[in-house]
Structures are given as C-alpha cells and as structure tokens.
TORTIVEX-343900 format. One record per residue (C-alpha): residue in three letters; x, y, z; chain. Coordinates in Angstrom, 2 decimals, decimal comma, always signed. Layout:
{site 'ALA' {X Y Z} 'A'}
...
// end
This chain:
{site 'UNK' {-9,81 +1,64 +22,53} 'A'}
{site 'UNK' {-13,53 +1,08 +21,52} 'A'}
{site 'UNK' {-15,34 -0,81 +19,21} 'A'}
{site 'UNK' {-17,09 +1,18 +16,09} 'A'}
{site 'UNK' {-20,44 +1,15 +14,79} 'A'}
{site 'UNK' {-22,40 +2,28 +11,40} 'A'}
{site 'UNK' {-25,82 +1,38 +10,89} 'A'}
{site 'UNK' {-27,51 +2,74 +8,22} 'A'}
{site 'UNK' {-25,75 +5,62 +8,04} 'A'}
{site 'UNK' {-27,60 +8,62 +5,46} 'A'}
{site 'UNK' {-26,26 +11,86 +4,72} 'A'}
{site 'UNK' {-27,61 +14,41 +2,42} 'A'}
{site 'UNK' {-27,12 +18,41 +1,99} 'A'}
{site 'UNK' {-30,20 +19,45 +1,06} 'A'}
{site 'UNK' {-31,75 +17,58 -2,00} 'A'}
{site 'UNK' {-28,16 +15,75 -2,82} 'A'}
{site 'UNK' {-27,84 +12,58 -1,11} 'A'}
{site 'UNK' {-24,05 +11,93 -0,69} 'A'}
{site 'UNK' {-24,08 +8,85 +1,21} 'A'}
{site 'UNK' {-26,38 +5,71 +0,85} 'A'}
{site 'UNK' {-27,07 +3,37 +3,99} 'A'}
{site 'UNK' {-23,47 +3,05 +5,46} 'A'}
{site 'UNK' {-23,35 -0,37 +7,38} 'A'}
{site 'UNK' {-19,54 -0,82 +8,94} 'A'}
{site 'UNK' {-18,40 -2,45 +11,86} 'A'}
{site 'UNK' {-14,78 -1,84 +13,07} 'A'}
{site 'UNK' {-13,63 -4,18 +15,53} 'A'}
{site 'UNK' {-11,74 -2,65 +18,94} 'A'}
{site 'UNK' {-7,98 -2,29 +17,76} 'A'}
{site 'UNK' {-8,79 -2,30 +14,23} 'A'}
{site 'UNK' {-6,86 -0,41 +11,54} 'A'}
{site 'UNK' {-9,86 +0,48 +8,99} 'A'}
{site 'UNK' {-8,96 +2,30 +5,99} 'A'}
{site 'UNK' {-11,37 +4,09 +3,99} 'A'}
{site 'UNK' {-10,00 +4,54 +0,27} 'A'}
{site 'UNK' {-12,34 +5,98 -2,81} 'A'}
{site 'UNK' {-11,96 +8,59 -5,40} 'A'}
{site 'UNK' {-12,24 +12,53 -5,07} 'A'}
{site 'UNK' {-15,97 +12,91 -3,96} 'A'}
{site 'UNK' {-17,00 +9,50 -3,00} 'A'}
{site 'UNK' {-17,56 +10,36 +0,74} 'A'}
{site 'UNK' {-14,97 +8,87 +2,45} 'A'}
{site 'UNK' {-14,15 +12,49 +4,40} 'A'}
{site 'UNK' {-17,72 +12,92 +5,12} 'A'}
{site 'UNK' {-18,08 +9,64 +6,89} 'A'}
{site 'UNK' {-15,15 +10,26 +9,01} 'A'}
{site 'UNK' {-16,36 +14,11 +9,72} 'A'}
{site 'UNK' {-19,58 +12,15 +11,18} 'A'}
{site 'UNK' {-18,16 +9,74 +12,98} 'A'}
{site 'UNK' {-15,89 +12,99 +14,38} 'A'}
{site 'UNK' {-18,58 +14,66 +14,89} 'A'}
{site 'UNK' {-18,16 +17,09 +12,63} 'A'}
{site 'UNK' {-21,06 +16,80 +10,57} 'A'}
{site 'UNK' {-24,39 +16,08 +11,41} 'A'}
{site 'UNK' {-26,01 +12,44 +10,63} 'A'}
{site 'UNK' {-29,12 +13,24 +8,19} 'A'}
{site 'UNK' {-30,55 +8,90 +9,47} 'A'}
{site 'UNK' {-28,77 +6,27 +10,79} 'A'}
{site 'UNK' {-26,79 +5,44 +14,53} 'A'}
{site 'UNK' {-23,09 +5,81 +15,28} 'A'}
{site 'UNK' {-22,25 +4,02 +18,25} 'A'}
{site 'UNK' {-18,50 +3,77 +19,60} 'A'}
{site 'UNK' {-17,73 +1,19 +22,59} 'A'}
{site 'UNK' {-21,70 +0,69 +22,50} 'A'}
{site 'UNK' {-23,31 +4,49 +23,28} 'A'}
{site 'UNK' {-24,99 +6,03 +20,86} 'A'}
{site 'UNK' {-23,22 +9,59 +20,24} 'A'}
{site 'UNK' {-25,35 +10,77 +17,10} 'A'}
{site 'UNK' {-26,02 +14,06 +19,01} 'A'}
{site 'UNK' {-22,84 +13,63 +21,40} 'A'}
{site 'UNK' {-20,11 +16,94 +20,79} 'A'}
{site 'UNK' {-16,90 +15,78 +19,50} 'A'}
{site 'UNK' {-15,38 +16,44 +22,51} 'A'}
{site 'UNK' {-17,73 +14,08 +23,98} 'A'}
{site 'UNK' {-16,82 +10,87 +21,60} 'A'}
{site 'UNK' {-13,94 +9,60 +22,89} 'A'}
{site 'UNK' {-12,07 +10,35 +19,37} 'A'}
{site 'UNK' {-9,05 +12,35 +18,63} 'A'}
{site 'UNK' {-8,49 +13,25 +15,04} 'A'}
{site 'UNK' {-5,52 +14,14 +13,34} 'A'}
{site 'UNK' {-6,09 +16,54 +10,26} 'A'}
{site 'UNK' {-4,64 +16,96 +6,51} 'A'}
{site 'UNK' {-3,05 +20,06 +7,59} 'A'}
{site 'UNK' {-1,08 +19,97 +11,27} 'A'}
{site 'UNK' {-3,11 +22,80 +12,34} 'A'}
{site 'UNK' {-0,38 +23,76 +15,26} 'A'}
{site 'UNK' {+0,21 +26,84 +17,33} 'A'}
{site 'UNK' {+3,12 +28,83 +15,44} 'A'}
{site 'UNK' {+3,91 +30,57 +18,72} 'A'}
{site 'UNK' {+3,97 +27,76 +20,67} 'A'}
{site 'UNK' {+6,39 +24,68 +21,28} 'A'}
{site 'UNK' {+6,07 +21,20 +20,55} 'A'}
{site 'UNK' {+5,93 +20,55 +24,04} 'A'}
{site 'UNK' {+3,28 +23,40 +24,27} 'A'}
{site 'UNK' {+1,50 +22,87 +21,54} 'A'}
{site 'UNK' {+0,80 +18,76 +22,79} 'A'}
{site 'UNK' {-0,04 +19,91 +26,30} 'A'}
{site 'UNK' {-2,70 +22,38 +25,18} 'A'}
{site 'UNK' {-5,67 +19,97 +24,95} 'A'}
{site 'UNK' {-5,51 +18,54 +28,12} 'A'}
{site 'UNK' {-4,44 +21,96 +29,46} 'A'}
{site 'UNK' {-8,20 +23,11 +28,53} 'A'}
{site 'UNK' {-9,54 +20,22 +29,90} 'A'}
{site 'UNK' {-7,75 +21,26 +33,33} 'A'}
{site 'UNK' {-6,15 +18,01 +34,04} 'A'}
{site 'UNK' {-3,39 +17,55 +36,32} 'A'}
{site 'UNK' {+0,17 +18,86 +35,70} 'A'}
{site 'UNK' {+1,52 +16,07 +36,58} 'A'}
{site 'UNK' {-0,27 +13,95 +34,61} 'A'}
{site 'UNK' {-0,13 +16,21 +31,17} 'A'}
{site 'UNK' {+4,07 +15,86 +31,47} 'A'}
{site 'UNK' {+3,72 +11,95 +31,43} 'A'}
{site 'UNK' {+1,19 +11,72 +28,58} 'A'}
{site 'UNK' {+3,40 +13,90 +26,39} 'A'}
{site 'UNK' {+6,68 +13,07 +27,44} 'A'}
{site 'UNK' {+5,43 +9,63 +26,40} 'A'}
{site 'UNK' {+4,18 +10,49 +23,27} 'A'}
{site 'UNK' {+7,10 +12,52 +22,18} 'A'}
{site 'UNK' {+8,83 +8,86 +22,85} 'A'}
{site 'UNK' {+6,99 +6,63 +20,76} 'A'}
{site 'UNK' {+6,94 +9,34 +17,94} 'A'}
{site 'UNK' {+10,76 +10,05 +18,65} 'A'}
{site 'UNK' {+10,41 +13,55 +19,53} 'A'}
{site 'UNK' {+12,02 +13,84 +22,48} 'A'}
{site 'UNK' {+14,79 +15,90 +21,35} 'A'}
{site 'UNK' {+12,37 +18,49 +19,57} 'A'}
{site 'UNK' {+10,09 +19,10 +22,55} 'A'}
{site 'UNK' {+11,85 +23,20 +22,94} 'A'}
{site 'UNK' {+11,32 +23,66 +19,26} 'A'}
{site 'UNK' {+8,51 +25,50 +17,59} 'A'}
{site 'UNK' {+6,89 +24,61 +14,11} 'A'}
{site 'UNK' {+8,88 +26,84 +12,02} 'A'}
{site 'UNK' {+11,94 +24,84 +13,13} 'A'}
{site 'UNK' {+10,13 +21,53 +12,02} 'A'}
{site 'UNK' {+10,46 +19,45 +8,61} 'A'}
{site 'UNK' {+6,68 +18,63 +7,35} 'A'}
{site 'UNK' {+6,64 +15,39 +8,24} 'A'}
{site 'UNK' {+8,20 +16,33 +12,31} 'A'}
{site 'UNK' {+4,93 +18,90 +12,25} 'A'}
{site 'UNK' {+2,70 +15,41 +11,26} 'A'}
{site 'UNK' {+4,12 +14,35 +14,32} 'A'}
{site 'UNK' {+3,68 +16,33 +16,64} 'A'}
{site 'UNK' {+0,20 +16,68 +15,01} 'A'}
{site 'UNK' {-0,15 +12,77 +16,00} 'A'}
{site 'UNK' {+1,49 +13,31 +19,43} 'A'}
{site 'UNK' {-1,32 +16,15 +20,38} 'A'}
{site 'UNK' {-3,86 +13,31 +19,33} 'A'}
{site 'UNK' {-2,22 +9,95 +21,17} 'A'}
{site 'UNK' {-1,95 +12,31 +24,66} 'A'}
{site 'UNK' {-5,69 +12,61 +24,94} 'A'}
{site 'UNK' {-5,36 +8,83 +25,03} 'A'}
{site 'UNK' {-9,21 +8,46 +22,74} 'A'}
{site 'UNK' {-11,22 +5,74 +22,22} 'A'}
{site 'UNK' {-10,50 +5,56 +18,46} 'A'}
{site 'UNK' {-8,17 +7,75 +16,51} 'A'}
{site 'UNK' {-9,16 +9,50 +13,32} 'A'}
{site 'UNK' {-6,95 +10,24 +10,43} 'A'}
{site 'UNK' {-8,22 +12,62 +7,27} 'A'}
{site 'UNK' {-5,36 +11,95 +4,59} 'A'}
{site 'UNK' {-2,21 +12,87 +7,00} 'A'}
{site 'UNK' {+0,52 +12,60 +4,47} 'A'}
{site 'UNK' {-1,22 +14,19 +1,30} 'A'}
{site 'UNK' {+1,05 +17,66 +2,42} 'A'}
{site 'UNK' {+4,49 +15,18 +2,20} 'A'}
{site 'UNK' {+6,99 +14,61 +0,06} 'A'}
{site 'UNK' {+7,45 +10,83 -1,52} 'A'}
{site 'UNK' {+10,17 +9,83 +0,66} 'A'}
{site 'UNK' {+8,23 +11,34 +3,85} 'A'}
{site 'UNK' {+5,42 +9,85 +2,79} 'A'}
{site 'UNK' {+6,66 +6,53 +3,11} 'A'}
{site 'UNK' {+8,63 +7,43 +6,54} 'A'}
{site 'UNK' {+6,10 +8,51 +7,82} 'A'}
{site 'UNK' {+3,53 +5,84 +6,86} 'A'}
{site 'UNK' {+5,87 +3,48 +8,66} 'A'}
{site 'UNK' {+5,59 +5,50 +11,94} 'A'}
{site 'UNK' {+1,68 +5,47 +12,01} 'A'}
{site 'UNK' {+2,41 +1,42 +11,58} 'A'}
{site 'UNK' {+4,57 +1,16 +13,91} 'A'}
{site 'UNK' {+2,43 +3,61 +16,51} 'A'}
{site 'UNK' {-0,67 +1,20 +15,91} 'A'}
{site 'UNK' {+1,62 -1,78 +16,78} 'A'}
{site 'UNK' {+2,24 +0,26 +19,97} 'A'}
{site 'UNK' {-0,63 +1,17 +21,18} 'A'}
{site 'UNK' {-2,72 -1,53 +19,62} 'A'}
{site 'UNK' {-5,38 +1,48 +18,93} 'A'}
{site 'UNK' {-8,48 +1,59 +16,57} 'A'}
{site 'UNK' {-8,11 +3,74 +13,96} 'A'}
{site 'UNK' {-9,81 +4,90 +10,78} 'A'}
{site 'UNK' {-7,60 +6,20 +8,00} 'A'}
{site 'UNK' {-8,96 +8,11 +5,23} 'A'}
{site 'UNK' {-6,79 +8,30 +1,94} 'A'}
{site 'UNK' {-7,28 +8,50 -1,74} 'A'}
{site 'UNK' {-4,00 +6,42 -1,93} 'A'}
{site 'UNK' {-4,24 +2,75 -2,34} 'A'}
{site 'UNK' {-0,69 +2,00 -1,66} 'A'}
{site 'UNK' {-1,30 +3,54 +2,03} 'A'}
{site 'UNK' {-4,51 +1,63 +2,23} 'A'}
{site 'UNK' {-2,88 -1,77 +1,37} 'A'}
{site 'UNK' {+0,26 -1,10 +3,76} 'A'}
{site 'UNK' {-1,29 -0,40 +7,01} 'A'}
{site 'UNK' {-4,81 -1,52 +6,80} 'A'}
{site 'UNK' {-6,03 -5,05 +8,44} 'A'}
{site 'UNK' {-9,30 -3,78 +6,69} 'A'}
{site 'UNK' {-9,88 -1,72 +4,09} 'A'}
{site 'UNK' {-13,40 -0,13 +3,10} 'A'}
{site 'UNK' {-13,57 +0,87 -0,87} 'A'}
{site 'UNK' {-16,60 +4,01 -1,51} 'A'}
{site 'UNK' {-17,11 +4,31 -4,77} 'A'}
{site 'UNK' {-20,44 +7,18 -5,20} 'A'}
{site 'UNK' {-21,67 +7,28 -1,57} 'A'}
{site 'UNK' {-21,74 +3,50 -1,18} 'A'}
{site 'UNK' {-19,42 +0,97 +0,18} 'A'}
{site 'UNK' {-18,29 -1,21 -2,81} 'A'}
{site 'UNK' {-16,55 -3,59 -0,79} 'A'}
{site 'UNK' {-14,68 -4,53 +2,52} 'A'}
{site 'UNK' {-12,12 -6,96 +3,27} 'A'}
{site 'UNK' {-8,69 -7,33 +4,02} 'A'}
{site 'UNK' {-5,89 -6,00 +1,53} 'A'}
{site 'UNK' {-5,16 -9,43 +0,20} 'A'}
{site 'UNK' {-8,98 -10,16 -0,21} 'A'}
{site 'UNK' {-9,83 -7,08 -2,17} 'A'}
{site 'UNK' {-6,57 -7,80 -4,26} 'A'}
{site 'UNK' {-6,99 -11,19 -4,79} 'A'}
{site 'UNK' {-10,98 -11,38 -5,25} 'A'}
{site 'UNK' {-12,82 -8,15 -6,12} 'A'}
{site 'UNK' {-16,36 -8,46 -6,25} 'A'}
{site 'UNK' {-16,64 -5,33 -8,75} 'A'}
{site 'UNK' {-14,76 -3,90 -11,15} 'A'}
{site 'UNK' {-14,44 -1,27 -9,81} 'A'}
{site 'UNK' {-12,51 -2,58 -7,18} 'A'}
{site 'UNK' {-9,98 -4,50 -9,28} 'A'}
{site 'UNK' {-9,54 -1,48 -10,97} 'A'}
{site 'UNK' {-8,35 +0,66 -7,72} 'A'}
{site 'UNK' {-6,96 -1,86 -5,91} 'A'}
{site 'UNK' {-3,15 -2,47 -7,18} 'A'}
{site 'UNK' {-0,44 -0,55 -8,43} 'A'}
{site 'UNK' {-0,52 -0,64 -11,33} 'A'}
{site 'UNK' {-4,02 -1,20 -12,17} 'A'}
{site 'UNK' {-5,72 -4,10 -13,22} 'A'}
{site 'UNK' {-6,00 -4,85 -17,27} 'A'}
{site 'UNK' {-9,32 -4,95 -18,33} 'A'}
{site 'UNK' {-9,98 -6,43 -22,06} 'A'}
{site 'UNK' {-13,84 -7,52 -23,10} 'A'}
{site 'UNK' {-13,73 -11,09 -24,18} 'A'}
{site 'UNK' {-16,91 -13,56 -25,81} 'A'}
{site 'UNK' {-18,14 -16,57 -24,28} 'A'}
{site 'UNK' {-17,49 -20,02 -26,74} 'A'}
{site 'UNK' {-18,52 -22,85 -24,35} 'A'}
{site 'UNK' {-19,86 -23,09 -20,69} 'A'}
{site 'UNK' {-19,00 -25,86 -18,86} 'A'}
{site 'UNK' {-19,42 -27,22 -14,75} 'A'}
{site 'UNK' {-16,81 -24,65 -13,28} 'A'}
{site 'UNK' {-15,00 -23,92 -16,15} 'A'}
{site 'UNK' {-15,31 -21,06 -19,53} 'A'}
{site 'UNK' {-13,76 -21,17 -22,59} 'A'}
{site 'UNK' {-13,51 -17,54 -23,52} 'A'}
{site 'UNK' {-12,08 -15,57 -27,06} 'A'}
{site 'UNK' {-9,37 -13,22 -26,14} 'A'}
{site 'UNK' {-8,58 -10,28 -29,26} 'A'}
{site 'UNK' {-6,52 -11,93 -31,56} 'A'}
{site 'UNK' {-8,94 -15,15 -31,40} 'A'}
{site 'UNK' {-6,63 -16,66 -28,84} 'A'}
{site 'UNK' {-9,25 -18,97 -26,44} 'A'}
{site 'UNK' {-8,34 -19,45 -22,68} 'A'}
{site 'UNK' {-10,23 -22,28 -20,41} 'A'}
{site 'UNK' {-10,43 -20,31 -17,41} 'A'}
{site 'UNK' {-11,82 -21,93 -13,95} 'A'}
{site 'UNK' {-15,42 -19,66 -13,73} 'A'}
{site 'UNK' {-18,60 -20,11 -12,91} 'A'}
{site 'UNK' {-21,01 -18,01 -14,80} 'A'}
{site 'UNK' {-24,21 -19,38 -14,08} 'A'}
{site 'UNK' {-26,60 -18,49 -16,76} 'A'}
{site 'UNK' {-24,59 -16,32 -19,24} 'A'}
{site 'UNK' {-25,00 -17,63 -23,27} 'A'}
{site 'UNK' {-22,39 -18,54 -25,46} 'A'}
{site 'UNK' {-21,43 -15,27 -27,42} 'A'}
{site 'UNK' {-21,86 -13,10 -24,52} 'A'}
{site 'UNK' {-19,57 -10,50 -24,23} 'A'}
{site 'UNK' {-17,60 -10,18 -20,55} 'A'}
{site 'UNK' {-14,64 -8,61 -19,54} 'A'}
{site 'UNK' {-11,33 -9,80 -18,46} 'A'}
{site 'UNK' {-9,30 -8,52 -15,68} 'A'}
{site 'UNK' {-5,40 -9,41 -15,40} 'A'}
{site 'UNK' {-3,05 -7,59 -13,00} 'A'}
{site 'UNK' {+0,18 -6,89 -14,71} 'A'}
{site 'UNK' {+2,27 -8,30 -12,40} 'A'}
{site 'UNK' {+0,74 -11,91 -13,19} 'A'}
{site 'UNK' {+1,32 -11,30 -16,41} 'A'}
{site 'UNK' {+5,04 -12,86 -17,96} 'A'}
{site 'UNK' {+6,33 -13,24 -21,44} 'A'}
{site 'UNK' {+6,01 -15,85 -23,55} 'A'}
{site 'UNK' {+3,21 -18,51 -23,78} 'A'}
{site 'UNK' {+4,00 -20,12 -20,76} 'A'}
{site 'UNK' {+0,28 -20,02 -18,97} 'A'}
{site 'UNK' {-3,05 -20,69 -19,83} 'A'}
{site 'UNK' {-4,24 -16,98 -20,84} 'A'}
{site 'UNK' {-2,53 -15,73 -23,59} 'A'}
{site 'UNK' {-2,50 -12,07 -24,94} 'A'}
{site 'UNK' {-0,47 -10,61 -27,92} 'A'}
{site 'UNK' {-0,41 -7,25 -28,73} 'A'}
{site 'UNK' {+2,01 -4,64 -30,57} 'A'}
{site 'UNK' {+4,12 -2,93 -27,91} 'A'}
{site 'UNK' {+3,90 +1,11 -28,28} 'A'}
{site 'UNK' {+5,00 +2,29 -24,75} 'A'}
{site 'UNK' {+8,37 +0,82 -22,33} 'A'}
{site 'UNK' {+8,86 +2,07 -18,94} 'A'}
{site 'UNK' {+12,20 +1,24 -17,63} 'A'}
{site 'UNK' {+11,69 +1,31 -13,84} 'A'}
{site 'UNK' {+15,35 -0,13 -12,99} 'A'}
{site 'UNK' {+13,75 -3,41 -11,27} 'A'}
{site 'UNK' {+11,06 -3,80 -13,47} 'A'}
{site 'UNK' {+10,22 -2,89 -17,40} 'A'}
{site 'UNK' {+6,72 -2,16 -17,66} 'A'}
{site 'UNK' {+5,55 -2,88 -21,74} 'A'}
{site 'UNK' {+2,05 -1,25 -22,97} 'A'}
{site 'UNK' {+0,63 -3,43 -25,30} 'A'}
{site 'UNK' {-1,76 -2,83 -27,73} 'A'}
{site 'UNK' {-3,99 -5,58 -28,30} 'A'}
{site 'UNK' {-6,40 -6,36 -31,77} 'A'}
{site 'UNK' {-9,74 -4,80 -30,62} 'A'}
{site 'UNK' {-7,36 -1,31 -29,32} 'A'}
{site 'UNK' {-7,67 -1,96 -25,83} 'A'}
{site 'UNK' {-4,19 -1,36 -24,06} 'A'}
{site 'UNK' {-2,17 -4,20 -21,93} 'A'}
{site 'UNK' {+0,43 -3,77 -19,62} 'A'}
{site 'UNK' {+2,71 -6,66 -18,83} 'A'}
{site 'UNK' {+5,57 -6,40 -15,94} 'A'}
{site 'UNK' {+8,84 -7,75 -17,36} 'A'}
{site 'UNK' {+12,40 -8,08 -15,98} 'A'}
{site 'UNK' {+14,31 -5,56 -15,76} 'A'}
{site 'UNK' {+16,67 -5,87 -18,43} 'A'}
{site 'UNK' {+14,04 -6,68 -20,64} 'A'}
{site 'UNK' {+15,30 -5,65 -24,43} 'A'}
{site 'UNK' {+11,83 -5,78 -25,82} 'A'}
{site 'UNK' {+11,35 -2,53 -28,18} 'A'}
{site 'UNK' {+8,35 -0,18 -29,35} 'A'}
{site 'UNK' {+7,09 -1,67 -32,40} 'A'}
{site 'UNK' {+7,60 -5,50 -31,39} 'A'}
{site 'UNK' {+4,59 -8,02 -30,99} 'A'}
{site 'UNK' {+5,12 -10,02 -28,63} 'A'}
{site 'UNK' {+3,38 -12,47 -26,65} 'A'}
{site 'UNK' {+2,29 -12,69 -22,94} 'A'}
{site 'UNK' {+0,39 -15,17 -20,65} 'A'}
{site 'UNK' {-0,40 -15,77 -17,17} 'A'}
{site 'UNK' {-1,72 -19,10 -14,82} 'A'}
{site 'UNK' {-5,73 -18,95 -15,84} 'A'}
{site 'UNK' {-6,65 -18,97 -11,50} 'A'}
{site 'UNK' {-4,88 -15,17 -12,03} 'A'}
{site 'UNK' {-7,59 -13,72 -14,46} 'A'}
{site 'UNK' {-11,02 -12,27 -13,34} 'A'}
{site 'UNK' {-14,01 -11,75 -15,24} 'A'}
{site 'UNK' {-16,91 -9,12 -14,66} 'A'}
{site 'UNK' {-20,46 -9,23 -15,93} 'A'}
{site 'UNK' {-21,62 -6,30 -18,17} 'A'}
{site 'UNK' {-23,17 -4,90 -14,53} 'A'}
{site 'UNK' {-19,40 -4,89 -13,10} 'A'}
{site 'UNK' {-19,81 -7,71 -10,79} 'A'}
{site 'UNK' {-17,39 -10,76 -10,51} 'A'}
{site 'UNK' {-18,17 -13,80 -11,51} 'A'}
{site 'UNK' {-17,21 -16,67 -8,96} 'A'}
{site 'UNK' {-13,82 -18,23 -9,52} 'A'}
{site 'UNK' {-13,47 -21,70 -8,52} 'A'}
{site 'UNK' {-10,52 -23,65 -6,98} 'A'}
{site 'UNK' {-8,35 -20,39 -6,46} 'A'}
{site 'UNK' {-4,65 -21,74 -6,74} 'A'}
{site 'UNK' {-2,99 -20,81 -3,32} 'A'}
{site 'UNK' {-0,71 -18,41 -5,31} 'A'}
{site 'UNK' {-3,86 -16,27 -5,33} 'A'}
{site 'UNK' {-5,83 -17,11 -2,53} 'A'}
{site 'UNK' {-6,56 -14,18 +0,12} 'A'}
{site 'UNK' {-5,46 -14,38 +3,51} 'A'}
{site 'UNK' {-7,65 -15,46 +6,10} 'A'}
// end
C-alpha cells in the first residue's frame, strides 16, 4: 500500500492537449474513483499512472519516488483491465501463478499468494478450471486474483464490470468492496458509471474535458456541487435544472421566480448578482414530493409516468418547456395530462451562475449536509 501523487500532470498527443494540470493526492488505503464522460481522460490518467503512457509535464510519485520514467513493472501497481485478458489454455490456478512465475519467485511462496487470493475472491473451488468453463464475472475474478497475488503498492482498475451483465455488475461491485475492506488497499477505479463511483468510492474525482471538476467524497459531491456539471452527473436520476430570475437579494437569503411566477426564498448567497438576473435552479428528484408542502414550489403538466414498482417517476413539463421529474410513491395514480403541483425544503435546491458555478448555500439543513 502506497500513497499517490499528481502534480501538474500534462498530457498531449501531438498538438491536442487532452489533459490540463492534474493535481490529485490519494491517501495510502484510499479508494479513488475517477468518473467523467466518454473522452474526458479519465483512462489516460490511469494509463500514466500505469505506466502505460508517457507523461508529456508533470511528476507521478507513488509511496514518495518519482517513477515518471520508471517501467510498469517497476511501479509497484497491478492493474486489472476492461477485458480479463487470461490465458485460454491455461487454468485459473495457472493463469494467477504466471506473473510471479516470470518474476522467478519461489514455489512455495507463489502457492500461498494464490491459494490466498482464490480465498478472499471465493475461488477456491475453480482453481482446475480454465476460462471457457467460467461465467464473465468468475473470469473478472480471477482477473483480480492475478492482480492481488503480486501483492502492489496500489491497484488499478480500467472499468472492470463494463463486459457484465446488470445483476453481475452489482455482484461483483460488492466483491471489489468487500476485497478493499480486506486488504485495506489503495486503489483507483476508473468508470463512466456514477452509481459504481458513489458505492465504493471514499473519494471520488469528476473530469469533465481534461480537467478535474471536482473532488470530494460521494456525499459531498451529491450534496454540494460546485459546478453544474457535477450536479448534473452526480445522482441517479439526474439533477433538474430550470433557469429562474432574481426579485430581491437579501443577507443570506434570494427570493427567486420559478416558471409559472411561483417565488421561492431560498437560503443563498449570491454576492453581487442584480435583481432580474437570470440563474438556474438545480433540484434532485428525489427531494422533490407532491403537493405544496415545502418552500420551492414547481407545477407543471405531467406528459411522461414511469412505474418503477417502488417508486413512480412523473416528467413534468413546466411553463417556460423545461422538463421536471419528481419521485412519487409507488402507487402514485397521477396520470399523463394532469397538472399537478410539487415542492421540496428550500436547503434542497442549488443554484448555478450563468458560468456553471454554485453559488454558496448557507445554513445547509443536516438532511443535506455532506459527511465529514
């Protein structure tokens, strides 16, 4: 286990820069998650800290030595890929041993490490078996098991469960929890899935474009984006967002115009932004109930239900076009065509600046306060 390092990290192919000054710290035993959209560098920042791409500026240091022009073999890392990458022709056993078989350690020594790994991933059973005899997510396993018996410094994962199915997604994204409780390991985790990133990470690491947009724990990022962009990928489902108009600025408070001409007191402040400025308003749906019961109130024509069994999810259509979804009951009777009315506690909403940058929210009611 090591601690992690990224100063200033720049990488470019040629005359396209794809990332910007990376500073990161991940702390020895750390789960860090990087999460982002298709193409906003995530992969390429774990391939360098791998060691699989070069570093155009900028030092990567892991358990304090500098390995910028260290071989990946020379890092201390073990990475597990998107695809298992194993040896069809040899076993699980085999295929495990073969790394430190190269690196001519002791017989001994290699049964241990993978007889031990095979028991915290619970493939003891499987060790005769070769991948053609495995389910997808066994193979991620023993993918995982190859990893934890070159006992690394850190661990590296580049999406893992993309290749599973939904249920083996979520089996085996409890496994890789329950493996980091084990071995009390750093990790980075790269995934375009927020769900993933807000189940196992302590920290999470949002790219948006090359840049870091934000980093925090899951409850901090949920609970107090500082961009919009980050409300918006953070929860499931994502965040409404609704532009509003300033009517009166007060000392930690703003009275703001909601479609429908509906004003909501809501506990910002916005330093020097004018009465009829236009801002926009973020509300999760899940803070969101029926009836007129908080301080923000939306109302909107209803043109979409999703009956989810649990939950009813209702798309409402709001004056100014914009769409709203609210999360009601599940035996919610509401019907396309209604207008109805929805509201949520005013310390749930967010507002953004016309740059995409939170405003400050003051007092923060515990119910949506981050975690320390």
């Amino acid at each position: 286990m090591a601690d992690l390092k990224l100063d200033q990290i720049h990488k470019s192919y040629g005359a396209v820069d794809v990332l910007h000054g990376i500073d990161l710290d991940v702390k020895d035993g750390e789960f860090v998650v990087f999460v982002g959209p298709s193409g906003c560098g995530k992969s390429t920042l774990l391939r360098i800290i791998a060691g699989l791409e070069d570093i155009t500026s900028g030092d990567l240091l892991i358990d304090g030595d500098l390995v910028n022009s260290k071989s990946p073999k020379d890092r201390g890392i073990a990475m597990v890929f998107q695809s298992y990458a194993l040896y069809p022709h040899m076993t699980v056993y085999k295929n495990m041993a073969f790394g430190l078989k190269l690196d001519k350690q002791d017989k001994a020594a290699i049964d241990a490490r993978v007889r031990e790994a095979a028991r915290i991933l619970q493939l003891d059973q499987l060790l005769d078996r070769r991948p053609s005899e495995l389910s997808g997510g066994q193979r991620q396993r023993v993918a995982i098991g190859r990893a934890i018996v070159r006992q690394p410094k850190v661990f590296l994962f580049d999406e893992p469960l993309s290749n599973l199915d939904a249920a083996l997604r979520v089996q085996t994204r409890l496994e890789i929890a329950k493996l980091h409780q084990e071995l009390k390991s750093t990790i980075v985790y790269v995934t375009h899935d927020q769900v993933e990133a807000m189940t196992l990470a302590d920290k999470i690491v949002v790219m948006n474009g090359g840049n870091v947009e934000q980093v925090g724990s899951p409850m901090q990022l949920y609970h107090h984006p500082q961009t919009r962009f980050v409300a918006g990928f953070i929860g499931s489902p994502a965040m409404n967002f609704t532009k509003v108009t300033i009517d009166q600025v007060e000392q930690d408070k703003v009275t703001v115009s909601v479609p429908g001409g509906i004003q909501s007191v809501l506990p910002f402040d916005v330093g020097t932004a004018d009465v009829g400025t236009q801002v926009e308003l973020g509300i999760r749906p899940e803070h969101l109930s029926l009836g007129e019961g908080g301080e923000l109130i939306v109302t909107g024509e209803v043109d979409v239900v999703e009956k989810l069994g649990d939950s009813t999810y209702l798309y409402l259509k709001l004056a100014n076009g914009d769409r709203v979804t609210v999360r009601a009951p599940g035996h919610s009777r509401v019907k396309i065509g209604e207008t109805v009315t929805a509201s949520a506690p005013a310390g749930a909403a967010h507002l953004f600046n016309a740059d995409g940058k939170a405003y400050t929210k003051i007092d923060c009611p515990a119910d949506f306060s981050a975690e320390e």
